[in-house]
Residue frames as qw, qx, qy, qz and C-alpha x, y, z in Angstrom:
[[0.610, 0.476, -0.100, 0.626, -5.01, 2.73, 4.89],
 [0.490, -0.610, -0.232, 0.578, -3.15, 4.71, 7.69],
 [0.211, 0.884, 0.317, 0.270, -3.50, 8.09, 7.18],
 [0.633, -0.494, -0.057, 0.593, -0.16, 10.32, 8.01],
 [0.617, 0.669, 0.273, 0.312, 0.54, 12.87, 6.11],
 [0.050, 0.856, -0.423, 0.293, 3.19, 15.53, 8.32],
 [0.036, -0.683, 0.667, -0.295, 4.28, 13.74, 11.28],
 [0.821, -0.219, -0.491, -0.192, 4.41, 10.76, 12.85],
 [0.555, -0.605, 0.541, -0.180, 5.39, 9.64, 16.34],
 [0.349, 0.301, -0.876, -0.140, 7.38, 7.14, 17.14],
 [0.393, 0.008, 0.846, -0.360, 5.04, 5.38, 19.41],
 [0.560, 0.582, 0.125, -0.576, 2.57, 5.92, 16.78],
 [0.377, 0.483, -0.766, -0.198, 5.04, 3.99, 14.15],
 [0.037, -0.277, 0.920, -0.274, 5.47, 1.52, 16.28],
 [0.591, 0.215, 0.614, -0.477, 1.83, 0.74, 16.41],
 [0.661, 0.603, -0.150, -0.421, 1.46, 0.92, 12.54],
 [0.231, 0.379, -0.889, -0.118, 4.20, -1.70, 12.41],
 [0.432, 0.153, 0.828, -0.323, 1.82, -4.04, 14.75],
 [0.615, 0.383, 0.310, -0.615, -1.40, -3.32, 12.87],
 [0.468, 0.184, 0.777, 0.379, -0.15, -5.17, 9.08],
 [0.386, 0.858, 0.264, -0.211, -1.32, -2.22, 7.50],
 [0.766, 0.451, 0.170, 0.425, 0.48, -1.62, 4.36],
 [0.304, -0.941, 0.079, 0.128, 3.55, 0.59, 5.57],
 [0.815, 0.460, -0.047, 0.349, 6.91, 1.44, 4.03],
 [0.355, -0.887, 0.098, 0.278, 10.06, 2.97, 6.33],
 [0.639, 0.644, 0.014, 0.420, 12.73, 4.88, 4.46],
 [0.542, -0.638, -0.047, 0.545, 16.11, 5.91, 6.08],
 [0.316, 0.927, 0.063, 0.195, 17.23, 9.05, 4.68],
 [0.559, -0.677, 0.201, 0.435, 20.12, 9.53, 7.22],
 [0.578, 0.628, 0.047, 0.519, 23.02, 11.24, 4.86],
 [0.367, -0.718, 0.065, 0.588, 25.94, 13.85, 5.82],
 [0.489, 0.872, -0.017, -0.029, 26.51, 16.65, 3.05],
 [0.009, 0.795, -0.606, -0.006, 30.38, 16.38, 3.76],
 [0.072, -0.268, 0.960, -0.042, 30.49, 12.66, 3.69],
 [0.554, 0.156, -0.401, -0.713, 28.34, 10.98, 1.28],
 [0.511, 0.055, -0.839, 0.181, 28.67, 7.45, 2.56],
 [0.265, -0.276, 0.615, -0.689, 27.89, 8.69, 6.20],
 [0.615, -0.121, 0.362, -0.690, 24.43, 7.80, 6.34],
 [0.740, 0.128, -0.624, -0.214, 24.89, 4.39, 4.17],
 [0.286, 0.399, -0.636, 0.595, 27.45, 3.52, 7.34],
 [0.295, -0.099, 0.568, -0.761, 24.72, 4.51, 10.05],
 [0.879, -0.017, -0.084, -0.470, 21.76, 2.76, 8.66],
 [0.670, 0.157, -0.718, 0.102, 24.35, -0.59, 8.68],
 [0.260, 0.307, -0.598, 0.694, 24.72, -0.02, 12.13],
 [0.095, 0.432, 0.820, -0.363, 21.46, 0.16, 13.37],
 [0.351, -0.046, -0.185, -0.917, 18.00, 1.45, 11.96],
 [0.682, 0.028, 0.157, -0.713, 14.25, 0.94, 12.40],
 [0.444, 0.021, 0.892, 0.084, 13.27, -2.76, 11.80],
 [0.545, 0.395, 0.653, 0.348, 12.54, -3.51, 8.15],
 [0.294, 0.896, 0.039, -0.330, 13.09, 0.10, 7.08],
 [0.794, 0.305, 0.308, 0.427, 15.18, 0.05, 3.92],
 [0.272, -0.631, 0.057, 0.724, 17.93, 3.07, 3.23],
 [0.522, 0.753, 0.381, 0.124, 17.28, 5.57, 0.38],
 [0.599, -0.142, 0.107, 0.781, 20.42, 7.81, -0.81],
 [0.251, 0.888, 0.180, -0.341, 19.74, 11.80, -1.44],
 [0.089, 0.589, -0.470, -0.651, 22.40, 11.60, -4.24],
 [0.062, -0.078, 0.949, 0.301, 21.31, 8.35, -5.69],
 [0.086, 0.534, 0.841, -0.005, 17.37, 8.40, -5.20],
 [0.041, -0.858, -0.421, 0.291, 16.37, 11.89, -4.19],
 [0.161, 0.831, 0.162, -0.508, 18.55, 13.49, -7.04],
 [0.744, 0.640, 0.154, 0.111, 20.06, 13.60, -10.48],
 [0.680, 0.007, 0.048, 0.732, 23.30, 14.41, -12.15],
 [0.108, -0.792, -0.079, 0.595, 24.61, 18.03, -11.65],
 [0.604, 0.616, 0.266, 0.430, 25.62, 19.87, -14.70],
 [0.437, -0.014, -0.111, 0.893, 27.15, 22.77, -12.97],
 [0.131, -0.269, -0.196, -0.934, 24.17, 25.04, -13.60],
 [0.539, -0.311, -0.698, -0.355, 21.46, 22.93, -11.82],
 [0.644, -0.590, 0.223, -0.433, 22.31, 22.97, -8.12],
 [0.320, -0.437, 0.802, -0.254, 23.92, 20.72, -5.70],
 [0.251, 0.112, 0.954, -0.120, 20.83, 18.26, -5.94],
 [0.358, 0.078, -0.470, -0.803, 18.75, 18.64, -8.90],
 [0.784, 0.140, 0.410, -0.445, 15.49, 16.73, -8.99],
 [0.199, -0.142, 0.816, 0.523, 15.51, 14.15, -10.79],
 [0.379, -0.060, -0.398, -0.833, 12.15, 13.50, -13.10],
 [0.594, -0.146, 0.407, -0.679, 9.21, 12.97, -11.54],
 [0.862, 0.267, -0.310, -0.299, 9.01, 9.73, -13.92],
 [0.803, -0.008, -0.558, 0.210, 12.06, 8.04, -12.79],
 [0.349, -0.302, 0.579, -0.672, 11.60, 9.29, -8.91],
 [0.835, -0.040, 0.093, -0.541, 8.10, 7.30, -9.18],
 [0.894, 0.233, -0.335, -0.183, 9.93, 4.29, -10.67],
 [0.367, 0.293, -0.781, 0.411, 12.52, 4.08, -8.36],
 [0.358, -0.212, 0.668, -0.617, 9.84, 4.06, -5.11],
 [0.885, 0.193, -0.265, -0.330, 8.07, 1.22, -7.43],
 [0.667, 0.297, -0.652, 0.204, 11.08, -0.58, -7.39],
 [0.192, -0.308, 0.576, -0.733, 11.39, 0.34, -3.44],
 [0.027, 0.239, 0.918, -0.315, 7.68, -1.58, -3.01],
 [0.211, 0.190, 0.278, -0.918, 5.71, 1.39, -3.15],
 [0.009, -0.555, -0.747, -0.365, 2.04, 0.49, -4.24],
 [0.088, -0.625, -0.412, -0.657, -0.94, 3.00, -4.08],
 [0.626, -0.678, -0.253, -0.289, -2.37, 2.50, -0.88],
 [0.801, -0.232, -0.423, 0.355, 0.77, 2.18, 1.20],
 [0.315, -0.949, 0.011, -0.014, 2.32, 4.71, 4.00],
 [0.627, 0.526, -0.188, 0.542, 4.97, 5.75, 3.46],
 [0.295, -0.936, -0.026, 0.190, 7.48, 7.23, 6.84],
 [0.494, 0.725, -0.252, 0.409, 10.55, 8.94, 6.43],
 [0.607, -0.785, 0.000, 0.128, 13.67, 9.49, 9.14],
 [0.438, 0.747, -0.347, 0.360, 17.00, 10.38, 9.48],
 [0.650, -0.327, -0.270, 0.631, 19.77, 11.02, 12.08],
 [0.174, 0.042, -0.008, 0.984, 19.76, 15.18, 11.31],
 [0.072, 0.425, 0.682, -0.591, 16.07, 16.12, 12.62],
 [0.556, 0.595, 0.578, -0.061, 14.51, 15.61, 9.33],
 [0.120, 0.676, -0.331, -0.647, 16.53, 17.76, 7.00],
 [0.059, 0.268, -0.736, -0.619, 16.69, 14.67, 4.63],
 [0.147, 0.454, 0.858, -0.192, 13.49, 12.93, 5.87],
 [0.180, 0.604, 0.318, -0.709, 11.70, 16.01, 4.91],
 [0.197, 0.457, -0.450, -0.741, 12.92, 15.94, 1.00],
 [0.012, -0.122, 0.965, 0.231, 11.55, 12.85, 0.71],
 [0.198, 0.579, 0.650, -0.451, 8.15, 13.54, 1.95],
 [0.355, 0.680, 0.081, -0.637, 7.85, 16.38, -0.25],
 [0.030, -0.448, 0.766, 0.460, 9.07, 14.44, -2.74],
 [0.040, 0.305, 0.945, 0.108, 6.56, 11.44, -2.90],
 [0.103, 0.658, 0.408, -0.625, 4.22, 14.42, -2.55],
 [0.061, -0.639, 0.472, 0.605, 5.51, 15.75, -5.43],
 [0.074, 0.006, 0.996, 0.047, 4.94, 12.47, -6.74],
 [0.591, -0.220, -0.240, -0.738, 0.93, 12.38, -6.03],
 [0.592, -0.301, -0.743, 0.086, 1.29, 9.91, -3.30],
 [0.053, 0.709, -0.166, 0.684, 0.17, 11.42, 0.08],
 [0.755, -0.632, 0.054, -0.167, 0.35, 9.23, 2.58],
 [0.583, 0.231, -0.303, 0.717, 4.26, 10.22, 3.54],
 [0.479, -0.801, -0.242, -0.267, 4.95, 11.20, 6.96],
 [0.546, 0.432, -0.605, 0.386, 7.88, 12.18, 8.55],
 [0.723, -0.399, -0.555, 0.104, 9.00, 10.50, 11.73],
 [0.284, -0.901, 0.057, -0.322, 9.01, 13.40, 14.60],
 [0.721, -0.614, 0.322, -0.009, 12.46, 12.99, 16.09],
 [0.672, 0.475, -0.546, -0.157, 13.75, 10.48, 13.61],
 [0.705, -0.024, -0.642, 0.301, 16.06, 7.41, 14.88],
 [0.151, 0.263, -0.579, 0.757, 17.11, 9.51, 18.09],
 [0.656, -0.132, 0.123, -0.733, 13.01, 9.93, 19.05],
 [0.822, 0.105, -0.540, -0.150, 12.57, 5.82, 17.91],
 [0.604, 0.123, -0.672, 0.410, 15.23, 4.95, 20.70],
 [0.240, -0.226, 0.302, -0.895, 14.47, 7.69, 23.21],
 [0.766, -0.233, 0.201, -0.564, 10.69, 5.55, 23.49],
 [0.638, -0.229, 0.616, -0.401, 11.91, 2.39, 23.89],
 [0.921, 0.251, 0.146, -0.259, 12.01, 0.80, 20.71],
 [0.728, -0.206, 0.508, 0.411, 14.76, -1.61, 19.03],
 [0.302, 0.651, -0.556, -0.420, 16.93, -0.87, 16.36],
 [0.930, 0.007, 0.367, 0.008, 18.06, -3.76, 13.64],
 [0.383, -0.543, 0.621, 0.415, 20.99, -4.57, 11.72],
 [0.447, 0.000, 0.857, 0.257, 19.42, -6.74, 9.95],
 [0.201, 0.262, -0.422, -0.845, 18.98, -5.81, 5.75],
 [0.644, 0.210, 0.581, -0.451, 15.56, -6.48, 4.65],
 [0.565, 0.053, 0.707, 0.421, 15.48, -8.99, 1.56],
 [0.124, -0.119, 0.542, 0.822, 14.85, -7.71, -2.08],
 [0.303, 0.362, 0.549, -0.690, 11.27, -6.28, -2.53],
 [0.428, 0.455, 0.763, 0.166, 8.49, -7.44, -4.54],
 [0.023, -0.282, -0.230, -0.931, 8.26, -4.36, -7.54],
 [0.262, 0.467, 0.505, -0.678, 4.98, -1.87, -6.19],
 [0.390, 0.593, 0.616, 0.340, 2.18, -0.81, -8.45],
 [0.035, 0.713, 0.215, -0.666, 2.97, 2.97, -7.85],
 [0.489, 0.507, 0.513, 0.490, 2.39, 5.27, -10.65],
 [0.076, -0.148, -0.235, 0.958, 2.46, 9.04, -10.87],
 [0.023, 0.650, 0.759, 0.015, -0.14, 10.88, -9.97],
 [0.111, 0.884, 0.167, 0.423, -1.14, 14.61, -10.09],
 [0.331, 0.080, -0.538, 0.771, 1.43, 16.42, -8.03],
 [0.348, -0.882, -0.317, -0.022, 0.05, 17.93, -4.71],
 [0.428, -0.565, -0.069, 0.702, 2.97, 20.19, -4.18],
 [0.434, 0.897, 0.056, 0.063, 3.84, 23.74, -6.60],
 [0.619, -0.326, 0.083, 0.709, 7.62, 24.34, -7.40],
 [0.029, 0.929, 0.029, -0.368, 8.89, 27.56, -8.83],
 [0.831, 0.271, 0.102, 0.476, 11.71, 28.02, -11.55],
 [0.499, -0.243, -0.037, 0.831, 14.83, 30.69, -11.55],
 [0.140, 0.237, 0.307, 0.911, 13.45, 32.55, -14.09],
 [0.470, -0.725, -0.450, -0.226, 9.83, 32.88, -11.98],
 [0.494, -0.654, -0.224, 0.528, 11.84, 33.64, -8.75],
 [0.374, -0.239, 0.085, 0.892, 14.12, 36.62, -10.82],
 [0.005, -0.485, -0.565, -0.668, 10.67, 37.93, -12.34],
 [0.569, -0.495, -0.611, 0.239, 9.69, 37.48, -8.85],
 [0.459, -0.104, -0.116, 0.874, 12.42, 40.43, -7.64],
 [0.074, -0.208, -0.155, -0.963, 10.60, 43.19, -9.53],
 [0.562, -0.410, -0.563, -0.445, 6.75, 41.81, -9.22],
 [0.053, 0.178, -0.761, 0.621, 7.41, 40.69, -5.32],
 [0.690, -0.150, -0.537, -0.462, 4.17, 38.81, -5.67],
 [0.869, -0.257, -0.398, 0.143, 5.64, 35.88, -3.24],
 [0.359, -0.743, 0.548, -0.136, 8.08, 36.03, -0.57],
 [0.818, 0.152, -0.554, 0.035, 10.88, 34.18, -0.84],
 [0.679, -0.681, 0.253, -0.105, 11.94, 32.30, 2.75],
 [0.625, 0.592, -0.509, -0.028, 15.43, 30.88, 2.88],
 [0.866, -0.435, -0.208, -0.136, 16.41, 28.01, 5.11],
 [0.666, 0.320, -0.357, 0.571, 20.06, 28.50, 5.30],
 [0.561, -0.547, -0.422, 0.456, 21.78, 29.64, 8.39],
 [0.188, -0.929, -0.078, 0.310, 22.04, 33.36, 9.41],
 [0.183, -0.759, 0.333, 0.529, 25.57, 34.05, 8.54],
 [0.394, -0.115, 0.703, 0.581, 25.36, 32.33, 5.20],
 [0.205, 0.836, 0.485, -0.151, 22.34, 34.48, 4.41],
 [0.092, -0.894, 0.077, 0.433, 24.47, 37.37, 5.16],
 [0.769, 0.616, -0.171, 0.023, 26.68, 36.03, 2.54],
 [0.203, -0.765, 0.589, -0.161, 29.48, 35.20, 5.57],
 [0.033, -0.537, 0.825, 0.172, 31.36, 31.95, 5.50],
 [0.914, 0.219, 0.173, -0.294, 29.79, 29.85, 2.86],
 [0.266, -0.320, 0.902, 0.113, 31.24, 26.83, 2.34],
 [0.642, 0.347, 0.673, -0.122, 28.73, 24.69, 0.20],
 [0.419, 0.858, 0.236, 0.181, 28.61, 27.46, -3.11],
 [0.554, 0.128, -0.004, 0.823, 31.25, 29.58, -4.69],
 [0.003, 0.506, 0.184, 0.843, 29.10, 32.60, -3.85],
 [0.205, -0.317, -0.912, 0.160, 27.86, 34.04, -1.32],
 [0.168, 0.089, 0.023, -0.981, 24.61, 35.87, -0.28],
 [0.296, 0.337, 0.837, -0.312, 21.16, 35.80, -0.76],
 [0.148, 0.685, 0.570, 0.429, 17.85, 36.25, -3.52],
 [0.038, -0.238, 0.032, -0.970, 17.46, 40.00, -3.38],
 [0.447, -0.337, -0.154, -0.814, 14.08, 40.23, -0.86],
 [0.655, -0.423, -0.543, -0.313, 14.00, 37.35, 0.47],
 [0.352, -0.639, 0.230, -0.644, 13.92, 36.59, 4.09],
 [0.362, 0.348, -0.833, 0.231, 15.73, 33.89, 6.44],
 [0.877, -0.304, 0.194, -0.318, 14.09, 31.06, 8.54],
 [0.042, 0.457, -0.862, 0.213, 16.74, 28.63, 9.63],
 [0.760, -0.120, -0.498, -0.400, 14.98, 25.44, 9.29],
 [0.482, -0.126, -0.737, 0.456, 16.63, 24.16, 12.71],
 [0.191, 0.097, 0.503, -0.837, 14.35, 26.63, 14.51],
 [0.728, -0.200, -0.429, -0.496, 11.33, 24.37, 13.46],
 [0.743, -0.335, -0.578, -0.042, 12.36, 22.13, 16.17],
 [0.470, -0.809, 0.190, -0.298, 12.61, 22.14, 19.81],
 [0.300, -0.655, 0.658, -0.219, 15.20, 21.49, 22.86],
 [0.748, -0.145, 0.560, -0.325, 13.92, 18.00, 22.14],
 [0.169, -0.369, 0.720, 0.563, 14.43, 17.80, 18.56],
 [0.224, 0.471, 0.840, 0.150, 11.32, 17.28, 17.88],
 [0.086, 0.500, 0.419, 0.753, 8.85, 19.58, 15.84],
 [0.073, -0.017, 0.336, -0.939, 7.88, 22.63, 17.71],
 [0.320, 0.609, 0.645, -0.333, 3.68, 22.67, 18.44],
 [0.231, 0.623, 0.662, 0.347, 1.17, 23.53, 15.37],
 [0.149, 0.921, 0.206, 0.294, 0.51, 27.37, 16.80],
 [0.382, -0.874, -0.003, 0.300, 3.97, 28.08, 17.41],
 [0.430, -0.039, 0.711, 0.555, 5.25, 27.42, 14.39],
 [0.228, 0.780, 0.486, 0.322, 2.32, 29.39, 12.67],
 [0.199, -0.950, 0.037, 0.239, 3.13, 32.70, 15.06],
 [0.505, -0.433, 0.421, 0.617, 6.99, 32.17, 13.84],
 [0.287, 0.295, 0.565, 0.715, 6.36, 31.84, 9.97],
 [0.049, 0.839, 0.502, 0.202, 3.42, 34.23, 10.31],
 [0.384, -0.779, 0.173, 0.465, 6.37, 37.22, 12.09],
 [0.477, -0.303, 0.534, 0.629, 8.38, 36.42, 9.39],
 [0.122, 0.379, 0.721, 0.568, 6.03, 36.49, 6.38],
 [0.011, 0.017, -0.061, 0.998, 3.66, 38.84, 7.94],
 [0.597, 0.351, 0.518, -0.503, 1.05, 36.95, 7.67],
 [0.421, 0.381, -0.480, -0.668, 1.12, 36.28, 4.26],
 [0.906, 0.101, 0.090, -0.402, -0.92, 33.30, 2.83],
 [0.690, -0.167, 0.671, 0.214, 0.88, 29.85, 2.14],
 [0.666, 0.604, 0.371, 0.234, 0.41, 30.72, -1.60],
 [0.338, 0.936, -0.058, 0.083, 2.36, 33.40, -1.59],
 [0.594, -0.644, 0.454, 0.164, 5.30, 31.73, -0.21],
 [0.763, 0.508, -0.398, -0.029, 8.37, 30.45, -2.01],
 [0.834, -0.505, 0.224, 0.008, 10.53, 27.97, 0.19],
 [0.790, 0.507, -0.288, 0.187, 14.49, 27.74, -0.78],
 [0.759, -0.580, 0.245, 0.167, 17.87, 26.66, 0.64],
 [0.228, -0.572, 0.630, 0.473, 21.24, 25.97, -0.53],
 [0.225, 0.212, -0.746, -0.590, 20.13, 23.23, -3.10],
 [0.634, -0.189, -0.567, -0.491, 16.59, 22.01, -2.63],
 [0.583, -0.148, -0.798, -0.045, 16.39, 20.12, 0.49],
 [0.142, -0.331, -0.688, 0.630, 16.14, 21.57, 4.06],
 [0.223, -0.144, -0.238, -0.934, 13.94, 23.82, 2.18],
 [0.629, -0.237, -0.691, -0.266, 11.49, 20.78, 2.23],
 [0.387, -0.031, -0.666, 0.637, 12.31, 21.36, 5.95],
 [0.025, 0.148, 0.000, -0.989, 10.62, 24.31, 5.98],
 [0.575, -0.012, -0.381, -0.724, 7.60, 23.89, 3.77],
 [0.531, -0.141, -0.816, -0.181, 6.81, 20.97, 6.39],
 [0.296, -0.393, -0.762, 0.421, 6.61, 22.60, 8.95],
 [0.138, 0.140, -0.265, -0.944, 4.58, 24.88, 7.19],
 [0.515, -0.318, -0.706, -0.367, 1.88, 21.83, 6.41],
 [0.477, -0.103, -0.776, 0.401, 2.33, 21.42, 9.94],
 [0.068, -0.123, -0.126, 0.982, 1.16, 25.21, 10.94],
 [0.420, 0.662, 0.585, -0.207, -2.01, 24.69, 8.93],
 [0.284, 0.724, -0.313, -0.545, -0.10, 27.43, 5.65],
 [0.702, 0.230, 0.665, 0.111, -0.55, 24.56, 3.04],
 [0.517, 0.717, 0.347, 0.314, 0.66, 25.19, -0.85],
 [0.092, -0.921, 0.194, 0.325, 3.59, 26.95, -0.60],
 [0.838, 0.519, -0.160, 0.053, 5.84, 26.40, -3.26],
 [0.621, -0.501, 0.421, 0.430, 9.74, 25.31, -3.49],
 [0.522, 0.803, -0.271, -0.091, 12.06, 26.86, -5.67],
 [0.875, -0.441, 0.197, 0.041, 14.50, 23.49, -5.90],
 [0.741, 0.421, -0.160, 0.498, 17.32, 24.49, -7.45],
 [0.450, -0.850, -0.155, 0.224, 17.63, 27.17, -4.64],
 [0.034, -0.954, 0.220, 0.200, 20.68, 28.93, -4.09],
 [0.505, -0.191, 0.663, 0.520, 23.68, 26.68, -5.35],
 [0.403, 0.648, 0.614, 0.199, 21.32, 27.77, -8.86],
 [0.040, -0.926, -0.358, 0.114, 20.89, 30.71, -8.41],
 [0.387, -0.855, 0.272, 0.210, 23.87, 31.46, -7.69],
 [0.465, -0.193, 0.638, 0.582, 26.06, 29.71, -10.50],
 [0.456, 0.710, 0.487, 0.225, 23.64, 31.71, -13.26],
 [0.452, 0.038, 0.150, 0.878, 25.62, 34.33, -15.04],
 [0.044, -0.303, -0.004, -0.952, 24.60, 37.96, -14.19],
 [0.453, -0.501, -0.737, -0.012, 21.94, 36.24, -11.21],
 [0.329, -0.729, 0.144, -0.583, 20.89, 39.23, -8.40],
 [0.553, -0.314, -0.586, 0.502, 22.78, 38.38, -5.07],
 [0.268, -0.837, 0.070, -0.472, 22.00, 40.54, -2.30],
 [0.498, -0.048, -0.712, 0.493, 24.18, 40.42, 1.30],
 [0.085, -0.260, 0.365, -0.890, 23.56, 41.42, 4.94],
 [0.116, 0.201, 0.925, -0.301, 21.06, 40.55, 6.96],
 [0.534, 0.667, 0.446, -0.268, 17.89, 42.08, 4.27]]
């Protein structure tokens, strides 16, 4: 069994496709402002035999207005839908995208989430795939024999609202938020009727995980960044959140990556947070 569990190259892919080791590629592409987007781009060209997974249809659940943008759905019918996908026990699992793993990333932490742990996202995604040299395909791969997955113990920790707003007083954890700078500050958000941030926590734009290249920055520079920001604080004391669960996952991977393993995600994040009646918002930049 190939053994990935943060990143993968693509040259590295590319060999695991040769080798006939049991291996499963999921396109994640997606565009938050145009749901369709990323259906559209996988038709168009994607990875050969990778099959296209939807972050409103697979990777979350119906909203209720109180839940977030992109609730989880239950860890029962997540598992049954990457059954239905192929997934058996032993099989690798990569992720990619077209947005330098913001949705590749929920998925990882997802099947993680899951108890499966060989999931690995592809460093780069489609843009890295082409960059070395490999083909794209058009062509949709036929209707897959069900898998034998099943859930297993989760290997990730999430957090709930009422833990993060107990959090506030206690300040046990840090919370890290992945959103951009001026929608920290609580300046023009567009995604949530509110804006602003958890009272304490503290802002890591998940697009400064990667470099000029778009790929993931190096193992100890990514530890020196989160370790400025958090002070050093262990990976247990971390809480990872975003607008509504997912670039968090951005975050908290390249967090595995760093060697700070077992932070947690709080995945209703702010679109939650923020639609609970009488919820602590803080603005500004702390």
């Amino acid at each position: 069994m190939i053994t990935f569990d943060t990143l993968i190259s693509a040259d590295e892919l590319a060999a695991a496709q040769k080798s006939g080791a049991p291996l499963m590629v999921l396109d994640c592409s997606f565009e938050l402002t145009d749901p369709q987007a990323g259906q559209r781009a996988y038709d168009s060209g994607h990875l050969p035999g990778a099959r296209y997974v939807h972050l409103d249809q697979v990777l979350s659940t119906t909203k209720t207005g109180r839940n977030g943008r992109h609730p989880l759905p239950s860890r029962e019918t997540f598992a049954a839908a990457m059954a239905a996908l192929g997934l058996d026990a032993d099989t690798q699992v990569v992720a990619y995208d077209n947005a330098g793993g913001m949705y590749a990333a929920r998925l990882w932490w997802m099947l993680r989430w899951a108890g499966h742990p060989a999931v690995a996202v592809l460093d780069g995604g489609i843009a890295a795939w082409k960059a070395a040299g490999h083909a794209l395909s058009q062509d949709a791969p036929g209707a897959p024999a069900p898998g034998s997955f099943r859930l297993k113990p989760s290997l990730v920790t999430t957090v709930s609202y009422d833990e993060v707003q107990a959090n506030i007083d206690s300040a046990e954890r840090l919370v890290l938020d992945a959103r951009a700078p001026d929608r920290f500050r609580g300046e023009n958000e567009t995604m949530d009727p509110i804006g602003g941030h958890i009272p304490g926590a503290r802002n890591r734009l998940f697009k400064d995980n990667l470099g000029a290249d778009g790929r993931f920055k190096p193992a100890a520079q990514l530890r020196r960044e989160f370790d400025a920001i958090t002070e050093g604080r262990p990976a247990a004391q971390l809480v990872n959140q975003c607008g509504s669960g997912v670039t968090a996952c951005h975050n908290l991977l390249a967090m595995e990556v760093a060697g700070l393993r077992g932070a947690a995600l709080y995945p209703g994040s702010w679109s939650e947070w923020s639609a609970q009646p009488g919820a602590p918002i803080a603005t500004g930049a702390a």
